[in-house]
NULOFI-840574 format. One record per residue (C-alpha): residue in one letter; x negated, y, z negated. Coordinates in steps of 0.5 Angstrom, whole numbers, padded with zeros to 4 digits, always signed. Layout:
BEGIN
AXYZ...
This chain:
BEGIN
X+0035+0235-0573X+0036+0229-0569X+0031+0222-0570X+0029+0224-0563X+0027+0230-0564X+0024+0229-0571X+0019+0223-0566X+0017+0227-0562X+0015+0233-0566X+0012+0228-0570X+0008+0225-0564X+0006+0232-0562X+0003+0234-0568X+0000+0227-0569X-0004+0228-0563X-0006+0235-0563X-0009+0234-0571X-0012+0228-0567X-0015+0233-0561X-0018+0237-0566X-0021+0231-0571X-0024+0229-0564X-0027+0235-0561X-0034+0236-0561X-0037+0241-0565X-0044+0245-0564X-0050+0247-0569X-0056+0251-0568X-0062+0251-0572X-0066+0256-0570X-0075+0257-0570X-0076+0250-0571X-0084+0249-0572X-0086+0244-0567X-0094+0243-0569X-0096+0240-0576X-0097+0245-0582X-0104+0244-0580X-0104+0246-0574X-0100+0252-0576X-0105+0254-0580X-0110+0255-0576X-0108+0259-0571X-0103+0265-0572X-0101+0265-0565X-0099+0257-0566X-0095+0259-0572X-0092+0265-0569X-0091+0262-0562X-0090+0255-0562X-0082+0254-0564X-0076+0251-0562X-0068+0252-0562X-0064+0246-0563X-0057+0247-0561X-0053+0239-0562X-0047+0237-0562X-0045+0236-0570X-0040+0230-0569X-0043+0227-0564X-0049+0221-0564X-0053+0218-0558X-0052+0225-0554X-0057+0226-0549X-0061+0231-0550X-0065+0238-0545X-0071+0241-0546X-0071+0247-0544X-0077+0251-0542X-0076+0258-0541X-0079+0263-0533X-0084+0269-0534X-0089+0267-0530X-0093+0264-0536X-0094+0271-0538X-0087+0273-0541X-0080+0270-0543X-0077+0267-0549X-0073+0260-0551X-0066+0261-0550X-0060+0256-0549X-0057+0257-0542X-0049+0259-0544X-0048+0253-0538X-0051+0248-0542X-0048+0249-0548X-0041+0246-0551X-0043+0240-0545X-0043+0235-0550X-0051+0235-0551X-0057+0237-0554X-0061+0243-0552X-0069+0245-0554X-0070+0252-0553X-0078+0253-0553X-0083+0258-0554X-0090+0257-0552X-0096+0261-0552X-0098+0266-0546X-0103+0269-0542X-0107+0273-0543X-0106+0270-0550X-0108+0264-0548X-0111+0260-0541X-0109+0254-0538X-0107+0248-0540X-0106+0251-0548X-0099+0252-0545X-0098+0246-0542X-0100+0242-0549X-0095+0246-0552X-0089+0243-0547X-0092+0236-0549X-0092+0239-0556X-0086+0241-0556X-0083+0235-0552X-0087+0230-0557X-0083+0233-0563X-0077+0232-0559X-0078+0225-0558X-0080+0225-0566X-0074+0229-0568X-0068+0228-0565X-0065+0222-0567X-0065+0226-0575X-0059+0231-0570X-0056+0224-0568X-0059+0224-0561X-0062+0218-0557X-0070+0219-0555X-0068+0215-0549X-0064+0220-0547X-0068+0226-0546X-0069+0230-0540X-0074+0236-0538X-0071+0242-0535X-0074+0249-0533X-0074+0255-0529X-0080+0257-0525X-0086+0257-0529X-0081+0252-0534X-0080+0248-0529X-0088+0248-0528X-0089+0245-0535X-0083+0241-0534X-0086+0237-0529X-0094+0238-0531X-0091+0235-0537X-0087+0229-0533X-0092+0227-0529X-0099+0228-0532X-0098+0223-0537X-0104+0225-0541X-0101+0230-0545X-0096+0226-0549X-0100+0221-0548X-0104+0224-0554X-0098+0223-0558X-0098+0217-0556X-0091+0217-0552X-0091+0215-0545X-0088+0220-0540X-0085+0215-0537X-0080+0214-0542X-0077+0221-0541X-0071+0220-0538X-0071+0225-0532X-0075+0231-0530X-0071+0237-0527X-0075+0243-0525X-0071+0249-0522X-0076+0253-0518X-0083+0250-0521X-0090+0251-0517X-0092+0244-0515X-0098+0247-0513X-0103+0250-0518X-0099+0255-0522X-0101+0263-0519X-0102+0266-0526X-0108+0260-0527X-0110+0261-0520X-0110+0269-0524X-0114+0267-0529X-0120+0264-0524X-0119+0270-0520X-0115+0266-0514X-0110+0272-0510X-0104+0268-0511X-0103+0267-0503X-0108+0262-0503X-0106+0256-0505X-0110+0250-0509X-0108+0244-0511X-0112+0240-0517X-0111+0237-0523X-0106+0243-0526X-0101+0242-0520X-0097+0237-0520X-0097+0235-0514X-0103+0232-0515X-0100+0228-0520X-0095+0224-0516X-0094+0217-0517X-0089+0211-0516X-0087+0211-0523X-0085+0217-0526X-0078+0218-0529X-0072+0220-0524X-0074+0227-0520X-0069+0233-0519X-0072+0239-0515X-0069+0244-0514X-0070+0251-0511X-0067+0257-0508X-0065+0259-0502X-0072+0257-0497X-0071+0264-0493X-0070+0268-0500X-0076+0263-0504X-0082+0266-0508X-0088+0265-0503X-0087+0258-0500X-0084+0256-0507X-0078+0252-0503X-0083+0249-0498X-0089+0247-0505X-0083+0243-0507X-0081+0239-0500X-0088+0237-0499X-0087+0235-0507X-0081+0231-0505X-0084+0228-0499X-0091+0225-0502X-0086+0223-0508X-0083+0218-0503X-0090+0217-0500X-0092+0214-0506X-0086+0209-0507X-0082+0213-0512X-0074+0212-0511X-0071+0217-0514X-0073+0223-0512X-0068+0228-0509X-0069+0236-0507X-0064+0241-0506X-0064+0247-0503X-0059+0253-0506X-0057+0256-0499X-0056+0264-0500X-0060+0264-0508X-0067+0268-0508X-0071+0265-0514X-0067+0268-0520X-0062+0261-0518X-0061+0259-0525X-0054+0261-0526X-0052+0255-0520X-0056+0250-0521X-0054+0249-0529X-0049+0245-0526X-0052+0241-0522X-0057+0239-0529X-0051+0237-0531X-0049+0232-0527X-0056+0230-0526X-0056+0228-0534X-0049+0224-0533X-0052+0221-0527X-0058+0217-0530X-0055+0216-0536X-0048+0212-0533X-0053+0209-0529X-0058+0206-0534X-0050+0203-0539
């Protein structure tokens, strides 16, 4: 075998060990409490309920990290961690909180703010950075992701400001009061309310960086595409510089699968931006 030969079968098995020492590898710790013991103790909903699902890159630091907030409507689902988010080279939060009937609002707002809490606490422990912490969600996931956001005192009772989240991307979030706390009040959910649960109720100038994005607006659940230009526009009429809306055209509500993508590249976004 020629000296050549030996070098370049050298530089090739160098490299490929380098590649496989440099890949980032992924864990998930599962069911994780995000309410103190105490909490937990006295409430047995709380303690079945409220838990998260961590997946992170295990040989990574500083990553970005999404919490996730599953759909159903506020009255069904279960965390979950979208295959498209997973092997991104960040950290998802797949959360649990209660449910009506169980519960009435805001219990399961206060568990997103929970949830979101401990994420700020926690993740640096799994090497991630709290300043890079995003909020995302399908439909009532998306809901809790901008009640969260934009209502600042539900982290404020942690004592976190809402502003530090690095960005709020809702998929197909009710901007006006969510139908099934229009339920709980006996409100036929056509007819349209907005107080101190909707979250175009809390627009302002100073929120983090807001991404809507909803299906197609001929396809939507009733008005959903038009609650969320309205929330888009009041947000610029405000004085917010870095809200955007997009519309997936020829996707009905179930428009998840194409707008994980899209969070992708909303995450890389603000994070170069901010370097």
């Amino acid at each position: 075998m020629n000296n050549l030969l030996l070098t370049s079968l050298f530089l090739l098995l160098s490299t490929s060990v380098f590649c496989q020492k440099d890949k980032i590898k992924y864990d998930i710790e599962e069911s994780v409490h995000y309410y103190d013991e105490v909490t937990r103790q006295a409430n047995a909903y709380i303690n079945e309920r409220c838990v998260v699902d961590v997946y992170y890159p295990k040989n990574k630091k500083d990553f970005p990290t999404i919490v996730w907030f599953h759909g159903g409507g506020l009255v069904n689902g279960n965390k979950e961690i979208p295959d498209a988010l997973k092997n991104k080279g960040v950290a998802v939060i797949g959360v649990n909180y209660r449910l009506y009937p169980k519960v009435k609002a805001p219990a399961y707002i206060e568990d997103a703010a929970a949830a979101v809490a401990w994420t700020f606490k926690n993740i640096e422990k799994y090497g991630g950075n709290p300043d890079k912490i995003f909020i995302s969600g399908h439909s009532a996931g998306g809901y809790l992701a901008s009640m969260v956001g934009l209502d600042k005192k539900y982290l404020a009772k942690y004592n976190i400001d809402a502003n530090d989240i690095a960005g709020l991307i809702p998929f197909s979030g009710h901007c006006i009061t969510h139908f099934t706390v229009r339920e709980e009040r006996g409100i036929d959910g056509k007819q349209p309310i907005i107080d101190d649960l909707a979250p175009l109720f809390h627009v302002r100038k100073d929120a983090p960086p807001l991404l809507l994005i909803t299906g197609d607006r001929e396809l939507e659940l009733l008005g959903r595409y038009e609650e969320n230009a309205y929330m888009y526009r009041m947000m610029k009429v405000a004085g917010h510089t870095d809200t955007r809306i997009m519309e997936l055209d020829g996707y009905d509500h179930g428009m998840v699968y194409p707008a994980l993508p899209l969070l992708i590249k909303e995450v890389n976004r603000v994070v170069n931006q901010e370097k």
